[in-house]
N, C-alpha and C positions, 0 to 999 in steps of 0.2 A: 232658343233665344233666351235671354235672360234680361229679366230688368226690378232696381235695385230696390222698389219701394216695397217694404213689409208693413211699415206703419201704421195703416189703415187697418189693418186686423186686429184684433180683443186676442191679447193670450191668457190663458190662464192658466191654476195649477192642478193637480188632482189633489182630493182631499187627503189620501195617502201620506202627502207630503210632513202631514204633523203627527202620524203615527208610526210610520216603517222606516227602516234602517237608518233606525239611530246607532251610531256606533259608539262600543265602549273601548275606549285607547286601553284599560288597563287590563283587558282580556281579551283585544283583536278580537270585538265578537260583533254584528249586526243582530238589533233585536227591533220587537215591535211593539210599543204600548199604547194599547186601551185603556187600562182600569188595573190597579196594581193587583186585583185580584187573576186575572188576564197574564200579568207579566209575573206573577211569584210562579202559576199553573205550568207557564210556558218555559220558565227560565233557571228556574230554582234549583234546580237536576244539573244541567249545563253548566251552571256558573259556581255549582259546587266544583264540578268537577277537574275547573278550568285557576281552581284558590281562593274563590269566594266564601270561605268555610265558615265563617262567624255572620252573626244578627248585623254588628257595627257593619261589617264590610258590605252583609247586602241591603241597607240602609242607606251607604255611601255611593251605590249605585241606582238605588231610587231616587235620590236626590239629584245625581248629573243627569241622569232620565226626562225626571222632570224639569229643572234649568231648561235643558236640549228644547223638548216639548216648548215650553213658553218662547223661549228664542226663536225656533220656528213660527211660532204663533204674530210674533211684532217685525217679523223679520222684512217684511218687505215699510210697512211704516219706519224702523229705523234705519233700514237702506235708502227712501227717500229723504228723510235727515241727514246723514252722511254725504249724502251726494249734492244736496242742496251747500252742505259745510263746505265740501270741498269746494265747489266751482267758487264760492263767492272769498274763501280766506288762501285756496293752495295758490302758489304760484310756479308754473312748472319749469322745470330745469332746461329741458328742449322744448320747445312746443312745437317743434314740425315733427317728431316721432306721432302724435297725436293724427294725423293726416297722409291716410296712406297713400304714396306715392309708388308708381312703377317700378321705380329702381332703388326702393328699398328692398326689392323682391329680384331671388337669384336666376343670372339668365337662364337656368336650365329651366326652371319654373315656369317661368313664365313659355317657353316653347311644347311643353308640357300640356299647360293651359290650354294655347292656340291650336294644338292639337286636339284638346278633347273639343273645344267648341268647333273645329271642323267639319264640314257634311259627312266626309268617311270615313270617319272614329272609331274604331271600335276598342273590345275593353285588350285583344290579343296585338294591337297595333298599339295601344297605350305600355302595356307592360313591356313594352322595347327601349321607353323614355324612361320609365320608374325603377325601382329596386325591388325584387319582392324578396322578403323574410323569410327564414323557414318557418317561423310561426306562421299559421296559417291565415291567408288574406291579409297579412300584415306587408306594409308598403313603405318605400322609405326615399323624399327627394328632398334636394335643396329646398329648402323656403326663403330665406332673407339672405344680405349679404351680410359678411363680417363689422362692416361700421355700421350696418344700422340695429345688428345685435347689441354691439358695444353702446352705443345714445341710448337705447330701449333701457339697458338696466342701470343705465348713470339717470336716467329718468327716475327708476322705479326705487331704485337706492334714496334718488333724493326724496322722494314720497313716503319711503318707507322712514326717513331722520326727520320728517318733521312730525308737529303735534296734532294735525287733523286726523280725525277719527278714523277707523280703518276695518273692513268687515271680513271677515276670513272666508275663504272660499266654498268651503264645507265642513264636514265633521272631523274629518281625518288630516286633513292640512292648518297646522295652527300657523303658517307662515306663509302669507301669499298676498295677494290684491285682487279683489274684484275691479277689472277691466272694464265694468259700468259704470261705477262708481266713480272713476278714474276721468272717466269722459272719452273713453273710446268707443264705443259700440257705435256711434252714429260715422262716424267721419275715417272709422280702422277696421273694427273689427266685419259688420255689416258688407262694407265693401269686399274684404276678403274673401266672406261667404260668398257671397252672392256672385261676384264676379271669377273668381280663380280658385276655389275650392269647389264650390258646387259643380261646375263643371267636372272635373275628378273624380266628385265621389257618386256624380250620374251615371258615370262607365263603370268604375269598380263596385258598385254597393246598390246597383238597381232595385234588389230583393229586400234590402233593410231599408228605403226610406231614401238612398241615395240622391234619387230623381229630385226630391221638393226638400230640399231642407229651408224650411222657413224661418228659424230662427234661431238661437244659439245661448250658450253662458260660457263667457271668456273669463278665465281669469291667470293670474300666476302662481305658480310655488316656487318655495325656498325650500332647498337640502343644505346644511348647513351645521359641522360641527359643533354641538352642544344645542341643537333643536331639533328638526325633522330633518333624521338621516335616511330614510325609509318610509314605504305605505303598502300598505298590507294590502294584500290579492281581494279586489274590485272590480266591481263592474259600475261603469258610467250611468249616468240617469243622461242618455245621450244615445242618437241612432248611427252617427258616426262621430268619434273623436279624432283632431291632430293636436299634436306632442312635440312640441319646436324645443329642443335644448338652445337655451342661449347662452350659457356661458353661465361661471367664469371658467375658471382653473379647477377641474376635479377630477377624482380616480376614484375606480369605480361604480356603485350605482346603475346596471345596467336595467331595463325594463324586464319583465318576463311575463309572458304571453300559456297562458293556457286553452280551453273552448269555450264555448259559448255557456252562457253561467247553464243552462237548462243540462248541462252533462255534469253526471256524481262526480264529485270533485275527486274520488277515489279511482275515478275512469280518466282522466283525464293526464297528462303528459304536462311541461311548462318546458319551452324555449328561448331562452336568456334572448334579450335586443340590446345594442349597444347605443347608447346615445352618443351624437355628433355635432359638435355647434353647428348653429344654423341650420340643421336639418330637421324633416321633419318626421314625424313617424305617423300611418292613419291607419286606424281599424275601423271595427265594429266595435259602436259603446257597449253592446249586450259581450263581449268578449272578454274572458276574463284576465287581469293580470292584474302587477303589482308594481313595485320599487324597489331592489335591493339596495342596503344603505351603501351612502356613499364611504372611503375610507379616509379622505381628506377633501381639504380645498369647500370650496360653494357652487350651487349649480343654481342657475333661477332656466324652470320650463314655462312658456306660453302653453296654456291649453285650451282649448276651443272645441266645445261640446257643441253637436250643431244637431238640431232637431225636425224633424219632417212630422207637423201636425196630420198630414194622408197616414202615417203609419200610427201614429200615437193616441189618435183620437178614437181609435180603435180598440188597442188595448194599450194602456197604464204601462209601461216597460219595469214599474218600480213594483207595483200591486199583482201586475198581470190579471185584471180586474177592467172592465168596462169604466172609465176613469169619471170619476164623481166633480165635477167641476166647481171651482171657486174661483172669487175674485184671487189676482194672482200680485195686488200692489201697481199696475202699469207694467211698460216696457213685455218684453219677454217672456214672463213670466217662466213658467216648466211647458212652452212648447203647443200648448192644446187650445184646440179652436171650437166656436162649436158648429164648425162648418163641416163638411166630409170627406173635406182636406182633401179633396181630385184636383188631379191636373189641373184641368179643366179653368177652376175657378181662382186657380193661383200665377198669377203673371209674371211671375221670378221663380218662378220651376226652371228646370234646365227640359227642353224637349228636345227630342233627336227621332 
């Protein structure tokens, strides 16, 4: 059974959050800093080797290090600013996109659903209704219809032309919206989870977290001729991700899937995914993949990183470290409770 209140829980972040994988755009490289004596020891070698060859250059990446650092540091104080900005000056272009409705969701999907929340569900009776990938455990259904793709990103377009503030999703996407900010996570995103995804990722992903995912970070990216055409091979800070192409007009850019980050990345294989409007794609966040750039046109993806504090509160998926608790700003935060995340004590788990 499932039911939709998370609220009541404290999330918070690990303290990880302000020292590990800060990414440097300018050498596709994830690092970690403590102390720049910490990051000349650990990086010096590496980022010679990658064209960082002069004093100015690695200067110029202590500098975006630190920026990064502090940014993390206010980041949830200046995401309550923005969000406070938004609700009282935006005014939105659709406001029923904001309020998820059934039949903005495609009929396959939804029988999909109905079936994993059925008594006799299992995950070889689910794989009849879904798509699987050759990349491994990689899955692929309808999610939305075609009009309500289309309102989503004449919403998110009109969002994107006015002047209220705007927070980027993460390190590696300069072109996107956080979906909190926005004012979906209570009345869209939330529901999504809770009602028609979790169900899903209960049957396919039991082993990573699938069963309780308690909470999530929604947000969007933009691929887009002369900005992010591409995103470099990743792994989520997330126990299961979905990957909705919405549109518009593009060629190119397909996903590609490799294993799970813990396999040498010299061991490992990668199997192109094709994006499909309205479609969605779900993995393992721990699994790694990428973006190949697009060659034309624009593509905006919904993403929705969903989290199970029973898995995380255990180990850190970003530190792999026993996870050091902070305050996380409110809402959501990165997922972690200080509870022991069982079944049990969670009432919007999916049970079966």
């Amino acid at each position: 059974m499932l039911n939709g209140d998370c609220s009541v829980e404290t999330f918070y972040i690990c303290s990880c959050f302000c020292t590990d994988n800060i990414f440097l755009e300018d050498y596709k490289l994830h690092v970690r800093y403590v102390s720049e004596d910490q990051f000349r020891w650990d990086y010096k070698n590496v980022l010679t080797t990658l064209g960082c060859t002069t004093a100015a250059h690695f200067e110029s990446v202590l500098t975006k290090v630190h920026a990064e650092v502090e940014r993390r540091k206010s980041l949830a104080v200046k995401s309550e600013e923005r969000t406070a900005y938004i609700k009282n000056h935006y005014k939105p272009l659709h406001p029923h996109v904001y309020h998820l409705q059934e039949d903005y969701l495609a009929p396959e999907f939804i029988e999909i659903v109905q079936y994993s929340l059925s008594n006799d569900a299992t995950m070889d009776g689910l794989l009849k209704l879904i798509q699987s990938e050759t990349a491994p455990r990689v899955y692929r259904f309808p999610v939305f219809t075609i009009n309500f793709c289309h309102d989503l990103i004449e919403e998110l377009e009109h969002f994107e032309a006015s002047d209220t503030p705007k927070g980027r999703p993460n390190t590696m996407n300069n072109y996107g919206i956080l979906l909190n900010e926005l004012g979906f996570d209570d009345t869209f995103i939330s529901p999504l989870r809770e009602r028609y995804l979790g169900p899903v990722a209960s049957l396919l992903y039991p082993d990573c977290g699938g069963q309780c995912l308690d909470s999530h970070k929604a947000f969007v990216v933009k691929y887009a001729m002369n900005e992010d055409l591409d995103l470099t091979y990743h792994y989520d800070n997330a126990e299961v991700t979905l990957n909705v192409s919405l549109g518009k007009e593009f060629s190119e850019g397909n996903l590609y899937f490799g294993d799970m980050r813990q396999v040498p990345l010299g061991e490992t294989e990668c199997t192109e995914v094709e994006h499909r409007v309205a479609e969605g794609l779900f993995h393992r966040g721990q699994q790694m993949h990428g973006a190949l750039p697009i060659s034309s046109g624009l593509r905006w993806n919904l993403i929705v990183w969903m989290r199970s504090s029973q898995q995380r509160n255990r180990l850190c998926p970003m530190c792999n470290k026993k996870p050091m608790l902070v305050e996380g700003g409110g809402g959501f935060a990165d997922g972690f409770t200080k509870g022991d995340g069982s079944l049990g004590d969670r009432p919007w788990c999916v049970l079966h």
